[in-house]
C-alpha positions in Angstrom: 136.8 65.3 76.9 140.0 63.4 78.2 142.0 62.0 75.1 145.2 60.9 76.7 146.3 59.6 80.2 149.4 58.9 81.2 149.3 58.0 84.8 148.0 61.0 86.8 148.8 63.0 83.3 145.3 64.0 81.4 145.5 66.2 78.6 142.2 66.7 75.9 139.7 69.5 74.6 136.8 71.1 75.9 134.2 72.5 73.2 131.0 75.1 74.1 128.3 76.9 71.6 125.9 79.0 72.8 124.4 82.1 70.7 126.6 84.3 73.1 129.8 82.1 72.1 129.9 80.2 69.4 132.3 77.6 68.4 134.9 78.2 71.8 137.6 74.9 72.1 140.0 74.9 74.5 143.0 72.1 75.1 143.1 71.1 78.6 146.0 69.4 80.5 146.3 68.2 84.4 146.5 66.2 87.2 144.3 63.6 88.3 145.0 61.3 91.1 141.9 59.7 91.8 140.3 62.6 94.5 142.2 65.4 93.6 141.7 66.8 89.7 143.9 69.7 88.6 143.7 71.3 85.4 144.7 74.5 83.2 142.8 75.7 80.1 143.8 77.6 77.1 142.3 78.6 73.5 143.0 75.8 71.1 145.0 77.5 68.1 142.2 75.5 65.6 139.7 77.9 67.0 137.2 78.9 65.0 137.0 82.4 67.0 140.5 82.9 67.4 139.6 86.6 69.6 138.5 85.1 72.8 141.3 85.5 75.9 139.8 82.1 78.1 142.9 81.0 80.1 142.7 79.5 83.8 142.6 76.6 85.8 139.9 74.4 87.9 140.6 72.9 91.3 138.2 70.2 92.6 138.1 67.2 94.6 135.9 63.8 93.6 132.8 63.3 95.8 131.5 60.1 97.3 128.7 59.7 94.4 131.3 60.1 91.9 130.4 64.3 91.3 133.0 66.8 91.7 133.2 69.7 93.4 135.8 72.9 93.1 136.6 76.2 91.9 137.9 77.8 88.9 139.9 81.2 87.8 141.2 82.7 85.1 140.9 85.5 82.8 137.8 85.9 80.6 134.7 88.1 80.0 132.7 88.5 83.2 129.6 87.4 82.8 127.6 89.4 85.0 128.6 92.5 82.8 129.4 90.7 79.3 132.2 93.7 78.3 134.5 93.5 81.1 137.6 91.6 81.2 139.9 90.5 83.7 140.1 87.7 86.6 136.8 85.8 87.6 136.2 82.7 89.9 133.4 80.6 90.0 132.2 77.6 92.1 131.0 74.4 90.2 129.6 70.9 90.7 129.8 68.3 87.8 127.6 65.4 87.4 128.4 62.7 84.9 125.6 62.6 82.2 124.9 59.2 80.9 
């Protein structure tokens, strides 16, 4: 969720719980200027799980239908193995929910 913008500025939080990772809340801050959205991610320090290492960034660009489109990378778990740390990048496409 955005909470502030300040011209292209954003900054705001990002909360996920699963049964795999409960309670995870990251602040967020970047860059949007209409196509192009830039952000970085990083624990919040009112974490609830205070162990998980989740930094990185996303890159993606605003699609005619108002989805976006990009990549991200940073350092976390990988997924595929569930016990292996270090750099991962993924591909996503985000669609406003109403």
């Amino acid at each position: 969720m955005v909470t502030s913008q300040r011209g292209q500025r954003i900054e705001g939080h990002i909360t996920r719980s699963t049964a795999h990772e409960p309670a995870r809340r990251w602040f967020i801050e970047g860059r949007y200027d209409g196509l192009f959205l830039q952000i970085i991610y990083f624990p919040a320090p009112d974490n609830a799980n205070a162990d998980f290492l989740s930094h990185g960034c996303y890159f993606f660009t605003r699609k005619a239908d108002g989805s976006f489109s990009g990549y991200s990378t940073g350092y976390d778990v990988d997924e595929e193995t569930s016990t292996t740390e270090g750099v991962v990048t993924d591909f996503h496409v985000l669609i406003r929910q109403s």
